[in-house]
C-alpha positions as CSV (number, residue, x, y, z in Angstrom):
1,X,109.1,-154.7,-183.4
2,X,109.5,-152.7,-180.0
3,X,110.5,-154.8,-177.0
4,X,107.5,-155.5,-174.9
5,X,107.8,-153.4,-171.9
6,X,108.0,-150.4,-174.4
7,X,104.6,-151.6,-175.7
8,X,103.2,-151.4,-172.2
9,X,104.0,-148.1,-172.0
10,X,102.8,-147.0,-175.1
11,X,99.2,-148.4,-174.2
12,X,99.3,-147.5,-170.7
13,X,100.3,-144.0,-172.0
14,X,97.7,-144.2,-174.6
15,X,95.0,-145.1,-172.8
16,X,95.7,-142.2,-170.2
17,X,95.4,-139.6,-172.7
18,X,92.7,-141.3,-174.4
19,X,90.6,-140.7,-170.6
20,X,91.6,-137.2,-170.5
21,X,90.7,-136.4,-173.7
22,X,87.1,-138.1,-172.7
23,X,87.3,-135.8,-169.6
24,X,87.4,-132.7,-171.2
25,X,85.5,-132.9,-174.3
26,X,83.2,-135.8,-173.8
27,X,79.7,-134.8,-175.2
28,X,77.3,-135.7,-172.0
29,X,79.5,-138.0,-169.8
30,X,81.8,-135.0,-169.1
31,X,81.2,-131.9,-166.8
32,X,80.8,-129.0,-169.9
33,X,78.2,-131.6,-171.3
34,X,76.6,-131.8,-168.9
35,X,76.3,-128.3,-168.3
36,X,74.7,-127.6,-171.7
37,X,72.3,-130.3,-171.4
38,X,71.3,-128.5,-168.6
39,X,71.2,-124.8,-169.7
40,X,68.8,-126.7,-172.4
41,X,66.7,-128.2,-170.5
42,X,66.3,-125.0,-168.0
43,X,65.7,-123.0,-171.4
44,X,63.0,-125.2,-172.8
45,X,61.2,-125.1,-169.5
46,X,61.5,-120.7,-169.0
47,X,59.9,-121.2,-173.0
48,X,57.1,-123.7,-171.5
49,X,56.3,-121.3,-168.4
50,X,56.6,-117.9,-170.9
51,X,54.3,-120.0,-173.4
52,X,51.8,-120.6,-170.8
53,X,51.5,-117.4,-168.8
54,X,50.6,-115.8,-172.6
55,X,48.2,-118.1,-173.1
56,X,46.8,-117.4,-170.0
57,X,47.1,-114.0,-170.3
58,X,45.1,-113.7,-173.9
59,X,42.1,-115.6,-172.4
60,X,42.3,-113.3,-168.9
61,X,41.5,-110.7,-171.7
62,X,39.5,-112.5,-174.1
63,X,36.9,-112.9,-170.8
64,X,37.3,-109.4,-169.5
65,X,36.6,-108.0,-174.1
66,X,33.3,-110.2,-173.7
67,X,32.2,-108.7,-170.4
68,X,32.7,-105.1,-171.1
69,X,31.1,-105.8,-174.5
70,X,28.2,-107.7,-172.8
71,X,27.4,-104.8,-170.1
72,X,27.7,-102.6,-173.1
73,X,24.6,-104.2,-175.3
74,X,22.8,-104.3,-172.1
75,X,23.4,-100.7,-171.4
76,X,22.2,-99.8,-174.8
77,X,19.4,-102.1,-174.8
78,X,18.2,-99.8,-171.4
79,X,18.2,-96.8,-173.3
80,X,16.8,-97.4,-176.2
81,X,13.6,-99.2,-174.5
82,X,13.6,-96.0,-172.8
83,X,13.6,-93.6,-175.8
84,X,10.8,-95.8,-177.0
85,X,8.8,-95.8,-174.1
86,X,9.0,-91.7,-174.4
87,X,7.5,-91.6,-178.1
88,X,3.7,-91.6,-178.8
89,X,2.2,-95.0,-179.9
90,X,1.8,-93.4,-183.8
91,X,5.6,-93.0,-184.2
92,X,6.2,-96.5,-183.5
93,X,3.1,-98.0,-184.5
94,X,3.9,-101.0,-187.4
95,X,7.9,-100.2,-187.2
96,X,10.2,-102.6,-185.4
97,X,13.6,-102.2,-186.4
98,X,15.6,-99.9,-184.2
99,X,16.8,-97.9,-187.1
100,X,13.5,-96.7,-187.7
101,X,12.8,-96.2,-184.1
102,X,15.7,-93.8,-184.2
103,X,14.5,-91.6,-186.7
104,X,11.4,-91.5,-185.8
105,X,12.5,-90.3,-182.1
106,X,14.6,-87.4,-184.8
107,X,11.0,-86.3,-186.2
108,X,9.2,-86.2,-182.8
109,X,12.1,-84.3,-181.1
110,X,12.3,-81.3,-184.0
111,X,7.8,-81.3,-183.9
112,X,8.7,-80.5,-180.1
113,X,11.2,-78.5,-180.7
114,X,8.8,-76.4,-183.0
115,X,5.7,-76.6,-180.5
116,X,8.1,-75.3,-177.9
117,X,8.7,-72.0,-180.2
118,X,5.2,-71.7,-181.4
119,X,4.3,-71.9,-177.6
120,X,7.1,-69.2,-176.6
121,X,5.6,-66.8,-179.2
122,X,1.7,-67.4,-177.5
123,X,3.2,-66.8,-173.7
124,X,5.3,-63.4,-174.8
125,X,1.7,-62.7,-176.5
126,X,0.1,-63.2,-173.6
127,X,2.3,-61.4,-171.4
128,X,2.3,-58.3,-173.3
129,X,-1.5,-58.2,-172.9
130,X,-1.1,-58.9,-169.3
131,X,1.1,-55.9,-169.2
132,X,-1.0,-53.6,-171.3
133,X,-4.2,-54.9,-168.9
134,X,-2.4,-54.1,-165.8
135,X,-1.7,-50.5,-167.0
136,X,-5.2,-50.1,-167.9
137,X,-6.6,-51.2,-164.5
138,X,-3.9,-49.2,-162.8
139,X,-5.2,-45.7,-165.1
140,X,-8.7,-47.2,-164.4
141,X,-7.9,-46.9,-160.5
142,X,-6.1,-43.6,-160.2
143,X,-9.5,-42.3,-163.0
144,X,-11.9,-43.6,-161.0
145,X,-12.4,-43.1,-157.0
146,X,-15.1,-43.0,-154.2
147,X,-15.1,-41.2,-151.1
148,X,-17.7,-40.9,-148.7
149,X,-17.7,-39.0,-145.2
150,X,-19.7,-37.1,-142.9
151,X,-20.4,-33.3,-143.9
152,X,-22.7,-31.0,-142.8
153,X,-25.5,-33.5,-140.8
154,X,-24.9,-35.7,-143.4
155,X,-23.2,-37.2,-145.6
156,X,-21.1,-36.5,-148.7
157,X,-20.0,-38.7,-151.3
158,X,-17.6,-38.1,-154.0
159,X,-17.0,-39.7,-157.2
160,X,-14.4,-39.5,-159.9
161,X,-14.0,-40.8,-163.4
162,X,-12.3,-40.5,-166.8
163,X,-13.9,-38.5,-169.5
164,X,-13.9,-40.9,-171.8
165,X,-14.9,-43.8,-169.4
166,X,-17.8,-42.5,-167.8
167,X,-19.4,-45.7,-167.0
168,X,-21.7,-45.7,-164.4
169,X,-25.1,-44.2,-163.8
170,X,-25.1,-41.3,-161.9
171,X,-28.6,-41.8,-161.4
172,X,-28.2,-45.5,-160.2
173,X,-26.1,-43.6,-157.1
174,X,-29.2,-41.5,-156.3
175,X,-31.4,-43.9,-156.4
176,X,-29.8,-46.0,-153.8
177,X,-28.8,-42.7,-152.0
178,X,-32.3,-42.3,-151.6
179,X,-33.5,-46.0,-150.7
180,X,-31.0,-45.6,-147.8
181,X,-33.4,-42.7,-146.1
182,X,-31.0,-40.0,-147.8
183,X,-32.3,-36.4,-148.8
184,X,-30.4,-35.1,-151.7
185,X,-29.5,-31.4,-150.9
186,X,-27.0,-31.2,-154.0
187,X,-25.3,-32.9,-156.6
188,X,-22.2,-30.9,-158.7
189,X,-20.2,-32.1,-161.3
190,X,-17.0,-30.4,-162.2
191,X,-13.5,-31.3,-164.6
192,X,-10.9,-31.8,-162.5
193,X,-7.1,-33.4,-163.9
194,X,-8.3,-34.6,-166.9
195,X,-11.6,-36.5,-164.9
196,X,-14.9,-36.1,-164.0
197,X,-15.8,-35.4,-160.3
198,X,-19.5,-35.8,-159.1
199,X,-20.2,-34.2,-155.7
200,X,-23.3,-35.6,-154.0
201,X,-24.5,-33.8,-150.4
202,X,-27.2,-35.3,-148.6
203,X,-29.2,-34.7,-145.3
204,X,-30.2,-37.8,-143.2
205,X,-32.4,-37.9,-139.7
206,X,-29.9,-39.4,-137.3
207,X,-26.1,-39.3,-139.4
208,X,-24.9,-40.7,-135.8
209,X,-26.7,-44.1,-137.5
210,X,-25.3,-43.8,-140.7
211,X,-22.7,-47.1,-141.7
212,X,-19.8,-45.2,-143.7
213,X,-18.3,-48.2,-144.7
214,X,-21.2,-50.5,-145.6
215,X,-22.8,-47.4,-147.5
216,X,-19.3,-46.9,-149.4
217,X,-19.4,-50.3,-149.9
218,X,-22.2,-50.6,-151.4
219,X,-21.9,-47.4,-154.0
220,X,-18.8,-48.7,-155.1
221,X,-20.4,-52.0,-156.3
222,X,-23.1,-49.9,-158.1
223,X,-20.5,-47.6,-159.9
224,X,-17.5,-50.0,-160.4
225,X,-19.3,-53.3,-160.4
């Protein structure tokens, strides 16, 4: 048995190690325990925080997926009422699906398409008779011509025409020649670049009184119409 002062010593040294051992490596009551319960805790909470900005995050995009989608069926819903409003009642008449819709706007479109080139073929048509007309009137003009002036106390009218478009009545041009108080002294008719000229000369009483204008007027509505 050890004397009893030893045995004081040996508990009193025991006990001190025991409270530094307790320091340094006790689980929460020490300083490093506490530390990690800490650096725990701090992690848990950066997960909680991380956990709920994602969560937020997926439904911030969940909402802006269901608007985009939702302007995009009302956007399509526009244009196809207003593709149907464009075709005629008989391609849409007893269809209601939009499929059919659809192909019927196909079928319209390519009848337009060939109404369009069918159409293009009548206007070049036409055009090329417009042309052809014009140059025809234009030969007519340059053919045919009326002059009418003073000549010799008189007057003297002069007419030229094609050969082979010899309308008018020379005798019509007499006639009214003579209803207008003219004497007819002469009438020649010669070939002149490939037309026909007909020289009239007449006497009136008074040529001062004598209307060029209305008289040529009114010959060249008898001849030309």
């Amino acid at each position: 048995m050890f004397p009893l002062h030893h045995g004081d010593e040996l508990c009193f040294q025991s006990f001190s190690m025991s409270n530094q051992q307790d320091k340094i490596t006790g689980p929460y009551g020490s300083p490093k325990g506490s530390n990690f319960a800490s650096n725990i805790e701090s992690g848990q909470r950066r997960k909680l925080v991380d956990h709920d900005e994602s969560t937020h995050n997926d439904s911030h995009k969940k909402m802006i997926h269901r608007d985009i989608e939702r302007q995009r069926r009302q956007e399509m819903a526009t244009l196809y009422a207003s593709l149907r409003s464009l075709l005629p009642i008989e391609y849409i008449k007893g269809k209601r699906s939009i499929s059919d819709h659809m192909n019927e706007a196909v079928i319209y479109i390519k009848h337009l398409q060939k109404k369009i080139k069918e159409l293009g073929v009548k206007r070049d048509d036409l055009k090329r008779l417009s042309k052809s007309s014009q140059s025809e009137s234009s030969n007519k003009r340059k053919l045919n011509h009326l002059k009418v002036h003073q000549c010799c106390g008189g007057v003297e009218v002069v007419i030229g025409s094609s050969h082979s478009e010899n309308q008018f009545s020379l005798s019509r041009v007499l006639k009214l020649l003579l209803e207008e108080g003219h004497n007819i002294i002469s009438c020649v008719s010669s070939i002149k670049d490939e037309s026909l000229v007909h020289t009239i000369q007449s006497e009136v009483n008074d040529p001062a009184n004598v209307d060029l204008l209305e008289l040529q007027s009114r010959l060249s509505a008898a001849i030309f119409g």
